[in-house]
C-alpha positions in Angstrom: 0.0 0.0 0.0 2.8 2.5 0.8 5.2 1.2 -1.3 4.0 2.8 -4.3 4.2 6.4 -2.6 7.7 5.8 -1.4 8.7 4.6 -5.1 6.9 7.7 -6.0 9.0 10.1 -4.4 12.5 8.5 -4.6 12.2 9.0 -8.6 12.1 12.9 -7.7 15.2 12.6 -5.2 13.6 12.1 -2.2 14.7 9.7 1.0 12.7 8.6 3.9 13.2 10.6 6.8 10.7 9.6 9.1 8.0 7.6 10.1 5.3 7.6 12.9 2.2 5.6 13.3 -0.3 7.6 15.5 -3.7 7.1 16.7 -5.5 5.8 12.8 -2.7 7.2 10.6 0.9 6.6 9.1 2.9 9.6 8.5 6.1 9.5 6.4 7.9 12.5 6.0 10.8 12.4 2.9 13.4 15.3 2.1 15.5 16.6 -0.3 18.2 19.2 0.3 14.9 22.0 2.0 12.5 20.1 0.6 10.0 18.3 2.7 7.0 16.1 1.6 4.7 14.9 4.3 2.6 11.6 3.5 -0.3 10.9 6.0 -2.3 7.8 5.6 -5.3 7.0 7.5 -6.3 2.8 8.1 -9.2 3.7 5.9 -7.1 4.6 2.8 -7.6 8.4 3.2 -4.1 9.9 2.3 -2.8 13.7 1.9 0.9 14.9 0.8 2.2 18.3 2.0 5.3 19.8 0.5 7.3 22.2 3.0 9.9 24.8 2.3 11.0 25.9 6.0 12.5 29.5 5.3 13.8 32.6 7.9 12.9 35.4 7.3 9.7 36.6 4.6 12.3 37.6 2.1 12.8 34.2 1.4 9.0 32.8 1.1 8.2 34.3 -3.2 11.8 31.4 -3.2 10.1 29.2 -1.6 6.5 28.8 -3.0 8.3 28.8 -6.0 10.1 25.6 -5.1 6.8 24.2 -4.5 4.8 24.8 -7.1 7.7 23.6 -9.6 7.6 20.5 -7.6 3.6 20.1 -7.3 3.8 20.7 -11.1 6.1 17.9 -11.7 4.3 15.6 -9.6 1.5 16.4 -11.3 2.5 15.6 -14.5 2.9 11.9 -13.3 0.5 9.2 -13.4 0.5 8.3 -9.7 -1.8 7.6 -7.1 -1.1 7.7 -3.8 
């Protein structure tokens, strides 16, 4: 079931960092270089991706979303399912 979401995000460059089983839900966090992608998957099959960019200062945040959308538009381009 998760194997096809870690696949997934290890073709864009992305490594496990975490993972945490609470209460009804897995969450797997991956990251590569500031990128973070959170993975939370309920026992019922409901799942929901985040992608993070942590930045400083608000200078850095037009960087950032940047970052993310180019990456949420690559993923999107992808036949996958999560």
């Amino acid at each position: 079931m998760y194997y096809r979401t870690s696949t997934y995000l290890c073709e864009f460059g992305f490594r496990l960092a975490c993972s945490t089983y609470y209460s009804a839900s897995l969450c797997r966090c991956y990251r590569k270089d500031d990128v973070n992608v959170v993975v939370d998957v309920t026992d019922w099959g409901y799942r929901v991706g985040e992608i993070e960019v942590v930045v400083s200062s608000k200078e850095e945040v037009p960087a950032a979303v940047a970052k993310i959308e180019h990456l949420a538009k690559q993923m999107g381009e992808q036949d996958a399912v999560f």
